[in-house]
PyMOL Python script that loads the backbone (N, CA, C, O; Angstrom):
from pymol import cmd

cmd.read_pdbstr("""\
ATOM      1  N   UNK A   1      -0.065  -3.456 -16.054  1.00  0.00           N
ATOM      2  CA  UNK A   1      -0.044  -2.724 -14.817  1.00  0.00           C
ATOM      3  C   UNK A   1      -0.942  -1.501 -14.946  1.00  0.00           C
ATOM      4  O   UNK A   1      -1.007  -0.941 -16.040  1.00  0.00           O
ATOM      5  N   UNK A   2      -1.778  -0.956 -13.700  1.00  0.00           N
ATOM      6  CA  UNK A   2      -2.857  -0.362 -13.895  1.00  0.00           C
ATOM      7  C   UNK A   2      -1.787   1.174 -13.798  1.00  0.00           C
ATOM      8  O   UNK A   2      -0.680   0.960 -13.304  1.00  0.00           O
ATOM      9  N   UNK A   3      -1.968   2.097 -14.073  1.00  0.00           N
ATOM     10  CA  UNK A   3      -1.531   3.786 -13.997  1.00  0.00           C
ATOM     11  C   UNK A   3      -2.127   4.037 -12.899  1.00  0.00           C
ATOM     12  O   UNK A   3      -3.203   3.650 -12.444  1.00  0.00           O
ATOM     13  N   UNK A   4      -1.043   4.968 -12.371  1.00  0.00           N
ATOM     14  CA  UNK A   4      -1.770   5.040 -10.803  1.00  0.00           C
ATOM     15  C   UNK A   4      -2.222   6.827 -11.046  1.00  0.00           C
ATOM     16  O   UNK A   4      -1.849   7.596 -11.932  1.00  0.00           O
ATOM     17  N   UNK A   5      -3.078   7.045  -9.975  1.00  0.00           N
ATOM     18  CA  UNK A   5      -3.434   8.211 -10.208  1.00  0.00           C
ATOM     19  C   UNK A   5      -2.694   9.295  -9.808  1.00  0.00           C
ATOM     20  O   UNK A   5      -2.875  10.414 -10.289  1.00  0.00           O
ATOM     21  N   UNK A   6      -1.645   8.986  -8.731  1.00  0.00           N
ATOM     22  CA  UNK A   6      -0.956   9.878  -8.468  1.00  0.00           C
ATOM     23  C   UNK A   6       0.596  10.068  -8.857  1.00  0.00           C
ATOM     24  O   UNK A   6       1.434   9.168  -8.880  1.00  0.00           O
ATOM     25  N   UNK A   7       0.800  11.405  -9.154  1.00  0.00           N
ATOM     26  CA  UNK A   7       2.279  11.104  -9.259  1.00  0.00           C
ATOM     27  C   UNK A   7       3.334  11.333  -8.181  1.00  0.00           C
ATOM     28  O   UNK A   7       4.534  11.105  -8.335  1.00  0.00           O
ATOM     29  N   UNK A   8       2.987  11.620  -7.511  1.00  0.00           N
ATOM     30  CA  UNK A   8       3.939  10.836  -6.225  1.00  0.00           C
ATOM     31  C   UNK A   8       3.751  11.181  -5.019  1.00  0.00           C
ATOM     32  O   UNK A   8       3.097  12.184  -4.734  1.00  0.00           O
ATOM     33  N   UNK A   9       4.329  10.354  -4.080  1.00  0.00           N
ATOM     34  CA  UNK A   9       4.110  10.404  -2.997  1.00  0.00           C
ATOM     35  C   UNK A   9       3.248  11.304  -2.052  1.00  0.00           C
ATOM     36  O   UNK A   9       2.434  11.029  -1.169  1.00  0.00           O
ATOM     37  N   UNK A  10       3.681  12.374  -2.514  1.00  0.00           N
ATOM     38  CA  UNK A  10       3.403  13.661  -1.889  1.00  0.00           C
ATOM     39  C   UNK A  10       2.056  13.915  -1.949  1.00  0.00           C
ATOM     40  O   UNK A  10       1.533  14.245  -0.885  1.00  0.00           O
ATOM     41  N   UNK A  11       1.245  13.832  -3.090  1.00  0.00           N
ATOM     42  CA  UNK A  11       0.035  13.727  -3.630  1.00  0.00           C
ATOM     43  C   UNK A  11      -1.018  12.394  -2.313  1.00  0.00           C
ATOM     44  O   UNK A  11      -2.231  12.350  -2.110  1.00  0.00           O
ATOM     45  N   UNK A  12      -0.365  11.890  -1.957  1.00  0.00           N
ATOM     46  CA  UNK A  12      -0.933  11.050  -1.391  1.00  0.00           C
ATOM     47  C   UNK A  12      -1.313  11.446   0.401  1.00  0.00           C
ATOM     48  O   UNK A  12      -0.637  11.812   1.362  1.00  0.00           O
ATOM     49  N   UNK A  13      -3.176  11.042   0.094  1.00  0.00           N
ATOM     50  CA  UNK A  13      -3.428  11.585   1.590  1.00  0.00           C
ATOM     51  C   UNK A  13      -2.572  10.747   2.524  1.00  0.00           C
ATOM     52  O   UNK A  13      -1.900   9.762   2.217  1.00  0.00           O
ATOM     53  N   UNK A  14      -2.774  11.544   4.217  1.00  0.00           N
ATOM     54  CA  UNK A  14      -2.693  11.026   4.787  1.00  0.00           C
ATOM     55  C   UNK A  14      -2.319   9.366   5.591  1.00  0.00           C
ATOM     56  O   UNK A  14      -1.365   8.756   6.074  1.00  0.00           O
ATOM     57  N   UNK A  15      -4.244   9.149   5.245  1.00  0.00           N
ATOM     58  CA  UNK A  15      -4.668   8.129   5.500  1.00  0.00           C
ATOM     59  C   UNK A  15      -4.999   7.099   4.350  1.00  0.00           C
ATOM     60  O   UNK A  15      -6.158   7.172   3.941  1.00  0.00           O
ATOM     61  N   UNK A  16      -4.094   6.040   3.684  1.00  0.00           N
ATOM     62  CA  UNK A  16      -5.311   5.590   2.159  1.00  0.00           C
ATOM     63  C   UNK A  16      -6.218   4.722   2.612  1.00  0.00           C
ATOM     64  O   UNK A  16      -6.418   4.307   3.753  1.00  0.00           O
ATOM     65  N   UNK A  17      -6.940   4.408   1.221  1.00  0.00           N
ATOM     66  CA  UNK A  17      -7.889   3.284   1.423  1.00  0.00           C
ATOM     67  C   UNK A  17      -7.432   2.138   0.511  1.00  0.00           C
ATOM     68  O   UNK A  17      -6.565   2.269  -0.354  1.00  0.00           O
ATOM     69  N   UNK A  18      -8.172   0.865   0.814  1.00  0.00           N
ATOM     70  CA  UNK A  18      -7.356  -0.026   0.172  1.00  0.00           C
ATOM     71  C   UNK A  18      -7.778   0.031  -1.531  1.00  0.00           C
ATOM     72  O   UNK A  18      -7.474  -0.920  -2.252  1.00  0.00           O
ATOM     73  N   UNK A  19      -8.199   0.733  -1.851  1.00  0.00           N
ATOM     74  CA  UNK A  19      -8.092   1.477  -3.293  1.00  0.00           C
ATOM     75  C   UNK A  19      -7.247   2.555  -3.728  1.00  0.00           C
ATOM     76  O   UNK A  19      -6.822   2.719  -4.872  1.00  0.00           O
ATOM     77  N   UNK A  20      -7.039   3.282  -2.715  1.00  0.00           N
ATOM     78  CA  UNK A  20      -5.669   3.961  -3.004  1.00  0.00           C
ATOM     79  C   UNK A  20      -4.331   3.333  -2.751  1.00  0.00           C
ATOM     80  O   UNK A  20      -3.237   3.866  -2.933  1.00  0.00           O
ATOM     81  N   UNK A  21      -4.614   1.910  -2.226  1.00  0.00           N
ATOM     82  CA  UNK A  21      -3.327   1.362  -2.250  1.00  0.00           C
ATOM     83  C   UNK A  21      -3.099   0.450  -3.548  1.00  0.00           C
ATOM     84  O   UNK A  21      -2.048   0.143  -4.110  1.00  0.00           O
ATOM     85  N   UNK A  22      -4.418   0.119  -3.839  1.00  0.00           N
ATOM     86  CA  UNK A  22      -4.156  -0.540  -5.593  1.00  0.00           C
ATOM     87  C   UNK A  22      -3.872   0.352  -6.719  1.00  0.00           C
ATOM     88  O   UNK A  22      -3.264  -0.015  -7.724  1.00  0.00           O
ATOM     89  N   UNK A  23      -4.415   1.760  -6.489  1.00  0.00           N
ATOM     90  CA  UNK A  23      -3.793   2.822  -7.233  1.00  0.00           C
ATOM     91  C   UNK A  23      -2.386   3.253  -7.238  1.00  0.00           C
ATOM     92  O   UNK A  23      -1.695   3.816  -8.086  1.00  0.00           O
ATOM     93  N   UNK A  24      -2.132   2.768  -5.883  1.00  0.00           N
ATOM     94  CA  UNK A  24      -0.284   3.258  -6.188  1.00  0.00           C
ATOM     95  C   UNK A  24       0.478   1.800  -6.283  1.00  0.00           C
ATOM     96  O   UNK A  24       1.602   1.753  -6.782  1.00  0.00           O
ATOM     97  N   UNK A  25       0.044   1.005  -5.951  1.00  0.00           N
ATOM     98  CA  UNK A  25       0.975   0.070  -6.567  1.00  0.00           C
ATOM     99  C   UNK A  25       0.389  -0.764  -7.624  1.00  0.00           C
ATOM    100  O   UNK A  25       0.805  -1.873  -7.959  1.00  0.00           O
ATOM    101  N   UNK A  26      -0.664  -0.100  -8.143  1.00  0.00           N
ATOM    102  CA  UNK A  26      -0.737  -0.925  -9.924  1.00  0.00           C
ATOM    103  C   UNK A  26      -1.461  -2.376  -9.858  1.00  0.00           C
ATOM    104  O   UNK A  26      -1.314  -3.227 -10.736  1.00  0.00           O
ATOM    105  N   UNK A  27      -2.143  -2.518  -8.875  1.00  0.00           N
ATOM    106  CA  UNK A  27      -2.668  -3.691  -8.874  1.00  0.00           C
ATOM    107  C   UNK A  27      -4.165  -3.981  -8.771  1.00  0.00           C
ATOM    108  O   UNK A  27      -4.708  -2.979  -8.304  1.00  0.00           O
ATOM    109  N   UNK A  28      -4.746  -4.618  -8.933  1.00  0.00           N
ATOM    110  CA  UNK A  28      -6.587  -4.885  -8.859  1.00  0.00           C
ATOM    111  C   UNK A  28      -6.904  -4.472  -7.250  1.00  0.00           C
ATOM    112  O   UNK A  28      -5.941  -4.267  -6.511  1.00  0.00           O
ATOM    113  N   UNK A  29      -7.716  -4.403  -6.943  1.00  0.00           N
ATOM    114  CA  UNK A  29      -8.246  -3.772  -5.905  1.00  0.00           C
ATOM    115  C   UNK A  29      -8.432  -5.444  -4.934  1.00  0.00           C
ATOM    116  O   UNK A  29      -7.797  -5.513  -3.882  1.00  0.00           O
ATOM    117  N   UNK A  30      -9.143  -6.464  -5.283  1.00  0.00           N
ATOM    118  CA  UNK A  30      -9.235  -7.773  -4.713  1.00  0.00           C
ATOM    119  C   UNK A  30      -7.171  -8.227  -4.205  1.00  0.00           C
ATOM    120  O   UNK A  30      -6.735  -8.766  -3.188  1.00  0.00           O
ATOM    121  N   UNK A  31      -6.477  -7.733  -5.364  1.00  0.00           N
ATOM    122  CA  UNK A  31      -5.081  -8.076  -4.946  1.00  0.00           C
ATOM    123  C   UNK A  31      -4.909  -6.736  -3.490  1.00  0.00           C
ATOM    124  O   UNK A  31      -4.365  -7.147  -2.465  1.00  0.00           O
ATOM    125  N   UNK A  32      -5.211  -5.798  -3.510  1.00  0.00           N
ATOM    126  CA  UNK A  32      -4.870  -4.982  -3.003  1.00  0.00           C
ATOM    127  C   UNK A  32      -5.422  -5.024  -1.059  1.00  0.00           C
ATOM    128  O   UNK A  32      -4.930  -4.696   0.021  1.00  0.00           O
ATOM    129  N   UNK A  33      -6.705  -5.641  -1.572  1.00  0.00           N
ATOM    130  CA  UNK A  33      -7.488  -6.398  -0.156  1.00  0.00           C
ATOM    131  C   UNK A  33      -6.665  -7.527   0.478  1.00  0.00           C
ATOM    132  O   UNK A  33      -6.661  -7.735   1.692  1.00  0.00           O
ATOM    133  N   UNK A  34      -5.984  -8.227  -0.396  1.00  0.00           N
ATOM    134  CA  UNK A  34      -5.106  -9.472  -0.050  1.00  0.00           C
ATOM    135  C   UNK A  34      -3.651  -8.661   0.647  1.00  0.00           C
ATOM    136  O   UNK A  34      -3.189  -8.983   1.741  1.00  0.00           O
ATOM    137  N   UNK A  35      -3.257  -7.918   0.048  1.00  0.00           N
ATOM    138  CA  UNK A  35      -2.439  -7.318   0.744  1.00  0.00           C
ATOM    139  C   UNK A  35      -2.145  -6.711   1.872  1.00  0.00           C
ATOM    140  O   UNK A  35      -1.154  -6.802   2.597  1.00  0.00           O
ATOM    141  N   UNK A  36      -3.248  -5.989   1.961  1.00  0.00           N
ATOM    142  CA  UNK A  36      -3.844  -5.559   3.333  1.00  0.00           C
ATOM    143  C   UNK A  36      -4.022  -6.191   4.571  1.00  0.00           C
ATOM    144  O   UNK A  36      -4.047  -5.796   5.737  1.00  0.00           O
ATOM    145  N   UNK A  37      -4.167  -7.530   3.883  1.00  0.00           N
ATOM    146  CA  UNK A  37      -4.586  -8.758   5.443  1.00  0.00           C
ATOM    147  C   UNK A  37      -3.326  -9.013   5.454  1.00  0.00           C
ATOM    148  O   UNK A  37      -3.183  -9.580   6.537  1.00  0.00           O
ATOM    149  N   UNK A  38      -2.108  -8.955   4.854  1.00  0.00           N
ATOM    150  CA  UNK A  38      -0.919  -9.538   5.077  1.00  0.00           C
ATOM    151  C   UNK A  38      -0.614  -9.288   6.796  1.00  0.00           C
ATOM    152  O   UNK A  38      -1.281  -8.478   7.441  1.00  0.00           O
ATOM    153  N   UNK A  39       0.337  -9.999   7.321  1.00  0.00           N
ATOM    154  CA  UNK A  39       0.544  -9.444   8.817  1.00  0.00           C
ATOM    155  C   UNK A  39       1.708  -8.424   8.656  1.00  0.00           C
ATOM    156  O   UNK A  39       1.750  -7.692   9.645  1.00  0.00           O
ATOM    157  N   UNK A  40       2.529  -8.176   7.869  1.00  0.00           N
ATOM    158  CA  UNK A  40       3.894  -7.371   8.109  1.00  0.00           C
ATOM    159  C   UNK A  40       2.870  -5.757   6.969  1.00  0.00           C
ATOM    160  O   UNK A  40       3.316  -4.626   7.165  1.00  0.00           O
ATOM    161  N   UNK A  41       1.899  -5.876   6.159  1.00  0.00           N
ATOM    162  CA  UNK A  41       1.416  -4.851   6.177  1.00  0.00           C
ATOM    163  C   UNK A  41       0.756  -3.974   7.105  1.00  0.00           C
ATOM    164  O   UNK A  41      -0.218  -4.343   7.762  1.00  0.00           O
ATOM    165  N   UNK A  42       1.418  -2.457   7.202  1.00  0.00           N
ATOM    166  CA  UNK A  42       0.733  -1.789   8.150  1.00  0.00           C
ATOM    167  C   UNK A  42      -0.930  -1.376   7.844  1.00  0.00           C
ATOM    168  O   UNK A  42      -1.188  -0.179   7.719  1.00  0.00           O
ATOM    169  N   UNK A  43      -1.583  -1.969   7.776  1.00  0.00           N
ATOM    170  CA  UNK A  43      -2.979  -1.149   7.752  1.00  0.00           C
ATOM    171  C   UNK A  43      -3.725  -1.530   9.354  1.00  0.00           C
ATOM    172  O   UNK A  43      -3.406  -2.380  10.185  1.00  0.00           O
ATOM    173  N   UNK A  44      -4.757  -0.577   9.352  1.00  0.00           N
ATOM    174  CA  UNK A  44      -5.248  -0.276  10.938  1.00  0.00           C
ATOM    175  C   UNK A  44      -7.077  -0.601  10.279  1.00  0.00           C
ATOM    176  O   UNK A  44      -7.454  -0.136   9.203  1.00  0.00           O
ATOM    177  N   UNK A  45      -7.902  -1.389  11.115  1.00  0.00           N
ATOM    178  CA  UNK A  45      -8.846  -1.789  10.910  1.00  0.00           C
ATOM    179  C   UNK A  45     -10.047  -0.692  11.841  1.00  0.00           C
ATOM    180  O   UNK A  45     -10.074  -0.621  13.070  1.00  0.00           O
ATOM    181  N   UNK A  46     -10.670  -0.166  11.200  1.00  0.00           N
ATOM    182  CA  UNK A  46     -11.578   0.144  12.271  1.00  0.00           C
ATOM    183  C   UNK A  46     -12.887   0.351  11.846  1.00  0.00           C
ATOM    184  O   UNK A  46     -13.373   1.209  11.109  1.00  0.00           O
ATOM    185  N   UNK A  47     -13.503  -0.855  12.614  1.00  0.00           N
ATOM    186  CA  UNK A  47     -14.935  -1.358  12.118  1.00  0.00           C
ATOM    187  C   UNK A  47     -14.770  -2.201  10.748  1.00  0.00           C
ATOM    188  O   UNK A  47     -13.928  -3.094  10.650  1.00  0.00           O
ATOM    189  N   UNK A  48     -15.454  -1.921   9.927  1.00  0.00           N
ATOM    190  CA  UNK A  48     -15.360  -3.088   8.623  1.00  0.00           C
ATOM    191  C   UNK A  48     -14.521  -1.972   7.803  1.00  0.00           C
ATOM    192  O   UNK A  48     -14.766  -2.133   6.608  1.00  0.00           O
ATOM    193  N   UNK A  49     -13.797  -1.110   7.968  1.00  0.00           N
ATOM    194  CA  UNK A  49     -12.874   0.056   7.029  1.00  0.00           C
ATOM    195  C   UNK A  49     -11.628   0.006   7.400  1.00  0.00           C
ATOM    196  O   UNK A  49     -11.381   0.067   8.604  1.00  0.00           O
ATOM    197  N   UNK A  50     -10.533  -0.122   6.409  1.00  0.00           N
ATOM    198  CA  UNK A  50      -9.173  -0.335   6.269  1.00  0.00           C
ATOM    199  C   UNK A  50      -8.397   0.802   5.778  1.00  0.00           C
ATOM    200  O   UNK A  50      -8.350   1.050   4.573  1.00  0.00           O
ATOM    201  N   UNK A  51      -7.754   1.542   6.699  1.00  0.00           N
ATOM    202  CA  UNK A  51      -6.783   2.209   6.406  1.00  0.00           C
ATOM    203  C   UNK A  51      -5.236   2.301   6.550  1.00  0.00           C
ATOM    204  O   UNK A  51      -4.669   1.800   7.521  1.00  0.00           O
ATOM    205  N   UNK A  52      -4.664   2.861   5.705  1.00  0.00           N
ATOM    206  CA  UNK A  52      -3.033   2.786   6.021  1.00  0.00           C
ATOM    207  C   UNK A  52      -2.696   4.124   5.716  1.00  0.00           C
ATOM    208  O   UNK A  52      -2.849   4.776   4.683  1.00  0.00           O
ATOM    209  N   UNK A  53      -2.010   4.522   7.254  1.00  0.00           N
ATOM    210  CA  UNK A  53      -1.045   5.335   7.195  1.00  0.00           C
ATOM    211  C   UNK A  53      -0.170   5.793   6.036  1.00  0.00           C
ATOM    212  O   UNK A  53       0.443   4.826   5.582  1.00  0.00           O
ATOM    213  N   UNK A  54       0.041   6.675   5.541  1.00  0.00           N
ATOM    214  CA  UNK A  54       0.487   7.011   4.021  1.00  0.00           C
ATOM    215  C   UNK A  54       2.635   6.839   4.629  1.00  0.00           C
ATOM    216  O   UNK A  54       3.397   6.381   3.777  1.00  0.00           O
ATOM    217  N   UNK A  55       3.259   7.269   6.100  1.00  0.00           N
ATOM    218  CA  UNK A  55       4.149   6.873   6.083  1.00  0.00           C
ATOM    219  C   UNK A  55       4.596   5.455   6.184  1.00  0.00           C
ATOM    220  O   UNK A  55       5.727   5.085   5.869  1.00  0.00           O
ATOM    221  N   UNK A  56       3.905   4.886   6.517  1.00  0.00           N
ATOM    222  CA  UNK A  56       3.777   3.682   7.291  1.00  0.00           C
ATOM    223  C   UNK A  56       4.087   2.543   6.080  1.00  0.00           C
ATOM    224  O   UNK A  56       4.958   1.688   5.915  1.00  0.00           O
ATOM    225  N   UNK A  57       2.831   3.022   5.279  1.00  0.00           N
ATOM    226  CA  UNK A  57       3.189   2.524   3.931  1.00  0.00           C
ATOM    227  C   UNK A  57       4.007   2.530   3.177  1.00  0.00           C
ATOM    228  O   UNK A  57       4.311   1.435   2.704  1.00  0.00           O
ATOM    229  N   UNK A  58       4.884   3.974   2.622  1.00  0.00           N
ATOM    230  CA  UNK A  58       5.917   3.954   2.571  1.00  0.00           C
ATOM    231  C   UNK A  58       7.551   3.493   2.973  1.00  0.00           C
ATOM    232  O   UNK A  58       8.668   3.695   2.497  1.00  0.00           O
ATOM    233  N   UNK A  59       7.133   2.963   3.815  1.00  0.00           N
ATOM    234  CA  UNK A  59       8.016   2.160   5.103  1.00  0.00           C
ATOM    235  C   UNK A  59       8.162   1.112   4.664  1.00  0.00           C
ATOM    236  O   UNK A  59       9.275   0.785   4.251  1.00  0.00           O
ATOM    237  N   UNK A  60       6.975   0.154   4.605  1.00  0.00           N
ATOM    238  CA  UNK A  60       6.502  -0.971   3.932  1.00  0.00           C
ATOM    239  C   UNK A  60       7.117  -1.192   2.687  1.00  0.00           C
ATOM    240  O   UNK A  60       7.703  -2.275   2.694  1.00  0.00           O
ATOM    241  N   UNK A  61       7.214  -0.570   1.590  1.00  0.00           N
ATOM    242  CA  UNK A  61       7.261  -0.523   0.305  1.00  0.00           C
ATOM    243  C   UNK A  61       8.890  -0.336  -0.048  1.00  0.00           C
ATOM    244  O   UNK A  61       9.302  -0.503  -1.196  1.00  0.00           O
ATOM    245  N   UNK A  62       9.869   0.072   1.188  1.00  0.00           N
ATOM    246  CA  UNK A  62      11.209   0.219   1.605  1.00  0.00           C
ATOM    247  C   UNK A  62      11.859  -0.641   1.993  1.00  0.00           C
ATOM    248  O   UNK A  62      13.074  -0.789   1.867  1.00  0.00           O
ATOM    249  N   UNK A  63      10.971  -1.410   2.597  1.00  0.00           N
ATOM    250  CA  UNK A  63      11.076  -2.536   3.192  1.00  0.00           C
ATOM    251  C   UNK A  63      11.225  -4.405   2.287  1.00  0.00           C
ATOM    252  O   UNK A  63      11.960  -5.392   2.239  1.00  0.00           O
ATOM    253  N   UNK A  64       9.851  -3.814   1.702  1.00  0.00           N
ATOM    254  CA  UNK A  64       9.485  -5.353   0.300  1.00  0.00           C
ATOM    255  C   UNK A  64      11.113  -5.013  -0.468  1.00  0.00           C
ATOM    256  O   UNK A  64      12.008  -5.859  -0.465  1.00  0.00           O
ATOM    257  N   UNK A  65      11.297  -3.331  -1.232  1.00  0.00           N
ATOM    258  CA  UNK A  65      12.369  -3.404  -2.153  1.00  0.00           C
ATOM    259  C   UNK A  65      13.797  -3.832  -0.914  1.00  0.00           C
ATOM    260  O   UNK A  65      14.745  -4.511  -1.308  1.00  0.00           O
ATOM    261  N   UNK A  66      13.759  -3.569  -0.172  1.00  0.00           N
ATOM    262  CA  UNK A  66      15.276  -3.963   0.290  1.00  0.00           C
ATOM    263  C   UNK A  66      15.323  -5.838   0.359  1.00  0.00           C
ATOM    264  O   UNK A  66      16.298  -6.449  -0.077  1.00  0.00           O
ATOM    265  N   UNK A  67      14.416  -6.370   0.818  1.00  0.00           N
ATOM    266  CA  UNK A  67      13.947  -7.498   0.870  1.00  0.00           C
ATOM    267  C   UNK A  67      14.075  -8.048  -0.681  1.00  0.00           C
ATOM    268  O   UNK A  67      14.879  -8.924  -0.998  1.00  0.00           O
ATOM    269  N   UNK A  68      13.627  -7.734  -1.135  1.00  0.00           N
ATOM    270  CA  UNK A  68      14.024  -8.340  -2.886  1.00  0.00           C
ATOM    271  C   UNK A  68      15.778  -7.845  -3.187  1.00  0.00           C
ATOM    272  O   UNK A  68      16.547  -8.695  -3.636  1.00  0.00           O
ATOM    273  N   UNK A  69      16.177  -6.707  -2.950  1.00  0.00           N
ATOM    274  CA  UNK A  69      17.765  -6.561  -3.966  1.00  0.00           C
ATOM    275  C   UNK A  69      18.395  -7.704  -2.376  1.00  0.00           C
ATOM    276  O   UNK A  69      19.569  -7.952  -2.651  1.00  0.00           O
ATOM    277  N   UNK A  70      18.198  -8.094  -1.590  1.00  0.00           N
ATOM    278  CA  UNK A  70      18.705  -9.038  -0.621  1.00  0.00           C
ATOM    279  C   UNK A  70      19.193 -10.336  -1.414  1.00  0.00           C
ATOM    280  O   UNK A  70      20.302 -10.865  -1.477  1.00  0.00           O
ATOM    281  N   UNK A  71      17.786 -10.704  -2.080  1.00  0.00           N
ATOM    282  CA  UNK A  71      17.767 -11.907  -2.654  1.00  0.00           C
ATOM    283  C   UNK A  71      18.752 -12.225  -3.907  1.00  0.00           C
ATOM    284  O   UNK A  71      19.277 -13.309  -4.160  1.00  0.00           O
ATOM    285  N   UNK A  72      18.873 -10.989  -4.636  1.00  0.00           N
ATOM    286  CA  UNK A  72      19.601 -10.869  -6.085  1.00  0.00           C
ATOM    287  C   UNK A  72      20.653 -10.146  -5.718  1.00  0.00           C
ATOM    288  O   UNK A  72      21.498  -9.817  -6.551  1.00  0.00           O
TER     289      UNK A  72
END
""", "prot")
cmd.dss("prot")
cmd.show_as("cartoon", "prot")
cmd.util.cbc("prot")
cmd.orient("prot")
């Protein structure tokens, strides 16, 4: 798992890019593009540039963990 650059949340702009979203969740940047196209991920397209809302995301990421302790 990659070290992310930030240590938490707070540190985190605004708006990320889909490199700051492989930075906080530890993953390759190509995984992180795949993620992005998901449909239940919030990111906002404008023009050929992908951004996500830094709450939005957080939302998201509240969302995957409640969704997994569901299962177990």
């Amino acid at each position: 798992m990659r070290k992310s650059k930030y240590n938490s949340f707070d540190e985190l702009p605004l708006m990320l890019t889909v490199e700051d979203v492989s930075h906080v969740l530890g993953i390759g940047l190509a995984h992180a593009y795949e993620v992005a196209h998901r449909r239940d991920f919030p990111a906002i397209t404008l023009g050929s540039r992908i951004i996500v809302p830094r709450d939005k995301f957080m939302e998201w990421i509240d969302e995957q963990a409640a969704k997994k302790s569901e299962i177990f």
